[in-house]
Phi, psi and omega in degrees: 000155185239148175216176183190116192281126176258085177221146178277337213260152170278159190209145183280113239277306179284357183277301197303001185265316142338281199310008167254331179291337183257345175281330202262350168044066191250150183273096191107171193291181158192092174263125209231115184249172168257155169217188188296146191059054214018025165286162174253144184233144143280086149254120196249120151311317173234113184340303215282306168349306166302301183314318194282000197271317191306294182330284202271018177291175340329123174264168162182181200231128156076019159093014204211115183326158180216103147337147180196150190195144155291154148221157186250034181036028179242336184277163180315149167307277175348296194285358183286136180286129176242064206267290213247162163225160193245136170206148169268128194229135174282137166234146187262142153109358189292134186270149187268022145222059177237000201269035160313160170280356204258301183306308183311334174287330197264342187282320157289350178265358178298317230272321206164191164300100169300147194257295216184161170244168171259099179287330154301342178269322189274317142346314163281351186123329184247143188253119192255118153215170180263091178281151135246123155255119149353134162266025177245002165249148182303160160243114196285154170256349166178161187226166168249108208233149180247126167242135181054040182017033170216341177307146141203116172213161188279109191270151156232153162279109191238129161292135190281298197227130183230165174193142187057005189282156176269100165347333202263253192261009164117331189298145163236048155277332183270004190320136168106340175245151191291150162282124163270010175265193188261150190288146181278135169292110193243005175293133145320352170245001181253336191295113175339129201247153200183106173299128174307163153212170179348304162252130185307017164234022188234136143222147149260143161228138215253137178314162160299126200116356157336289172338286190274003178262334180296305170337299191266337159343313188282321200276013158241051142083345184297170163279087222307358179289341189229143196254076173311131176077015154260134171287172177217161159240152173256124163297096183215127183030067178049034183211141180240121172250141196251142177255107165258032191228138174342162179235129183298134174264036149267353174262303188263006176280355190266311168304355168254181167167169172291356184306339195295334184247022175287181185245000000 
C-alpha cells in the first residue's frame, strides 16, 4: 500500500512510521519506508492483514488523515492516485419505516462509493455504513432527503473516526493551511436537500430552495416533481448532469415508488 499524511505542517517522519506498527497490530511481517513525496510504502506480509486495515479506516496522525491506495509495485510510488478515504458512517434521523436496506443503499451512494451495509449493527438498530468519499468532496453531518415525493427528514451523519477535517468548508486536505473555500452549509436550512430514486446508485438533487417552491407547487395542484425556475443535477452512477431548465415529472416520478419502505 502507498499513504500520505495530508498536511501542510511538519511533522517527525519516524514517530509518524511507528505509528502503524503500533495502530495496525498485523498477523505477520510489516514494513513501512519513506518514500518520494512524503509518501510511505506499506508491506504486508499476510494478505488477510490488508482487508482488516481497510475495514478499520480512516487512519490518522496527529489529529490529520492519513491517505491510503493499493499498490501493484510495478508503477512509480508518486504516481499512485491518492483520491479516496473510506469512513464508516451512522446514519441517524432515517423515520422507521424508511430504515430499509434499500434507502440506506441509496443514501450512501449520495455520500461517495457504497461499500456494505453492518447487517449486525443494523439488527441492533443502528444503522452503519461503509463510504469512500473522494477528497475533493466535502464531509457534510447532515442532509436532507425526500422519499416517494412526500417524505422528507433530516439524515445526520455521525463518523466513526473523522480526522483533519475544516470547519469551514468540510475538506480534510488542508491542514496546516488557511481555507480559500466557500463555507459548507451546516444549518438545518442551509443542508443539502436531495430526492431518493429508484435505483440505489441514482438520487436526484435539486438546489436549495427546493424545498418551498415544491411545497407551493402541491398547494396549486401542480407536480411537486417538477421544480420551476430551478436548475438541477442528476447523480447516476457517479457521473452528474446539470439541467438548466425544470425537470419534467416524467423524469423523477418513475424514480420514486413504494418499493422504498420494503425491507
Amino acid at each position: 500500500m502507498v499513504g500520505k499524511l495530508l498536511t501542510a505542517q511538519d511533522f517527525k517522519i519516524q514517530s509518524f512510521l511507528g505509528m502503524f506498527r503500533n495502530a495496525w497490530r498485523t498477523n505477520g511481517s510489516l514494513q513501512v519506508e519513506e518514500a518520494e513525496r512524503q509518501r510511505i510504502l506499506v508491506t504486508l506480509s499476510n494478505p488477510s492483514n490488508r482487508v482488516r486495515i481497510w475495514k478499520g479506516a480512516p487512519w490518522g496522525y496527529n489529529h490529520t488523515l492519513v491517505a491510503l491506495a493499493c499498490y501493484d509495485g510495478v508503477i512509480h510510488v508518486e504516481k499512485v492516485p491518492l483520491t479516496m478515504a473510506s469512513y464508516w458512517i451512522t446514519l441517524q434521523g432515517i423515520p422507521l419505516a424508511f430504515r430499509s436496506e434499500r434507502v440506506m443503499t441509496m443514501i450512501g451512494y449520495t455520500l461517495g462509493e457504497f461499500q456494505e451495509i453492518d447487517k449486525v449493527g443494523k439488527k441492533a438498530g443502528k444503522l452503519r455504513i461503509p463510504v469512500e468519499i473522494p477528497l475533493t468532496k466535502p464531509l457534510p453531518f447532515k442532509r436532507w432527503y425526500w422519499v416517494e415525493d412526500k417524505v422528507e427528514f433530516l439524515c445526520k451523519f455521525k463518523y466513526d473516526k473523522l480526522f483533519g477535517r475544516c470547519s469551514i468548508c468540510g475538506l480534510v486536505t488542508h491542514v496546516g493551511l488557511p481555507c480559500s473555500r466557500p463555507s459548507l452549509e451546516e444549518d438545518e436550512d442551509g443542508a443539502e436537500r436531495i430526492i431518493l430514486g429508484a435505483q440505489h446508485a441514482t438520487a436526484v438533487s435539486v438546489m436549495a430552495g427546493d424545498l418551498r417552491l415544491q411545497s407551493e407547487a402541491s398547494s396549486s395542484g401542480k407536480s411537486a416533481a417538477c421544480v420551476s425556475g430551478l436548475p438541477a443535477r442528476v447523480l447516476t452512477h457517479g457521473q452528474t448532469l446539470v439541467f438548466k431548465t425544470p425537470l419534467p415529472s416524467t423524469i423523477l416520478e418513475p424514480a420514486l415508488g413504494s418499493f422504498l419502505n420494503k425491507p
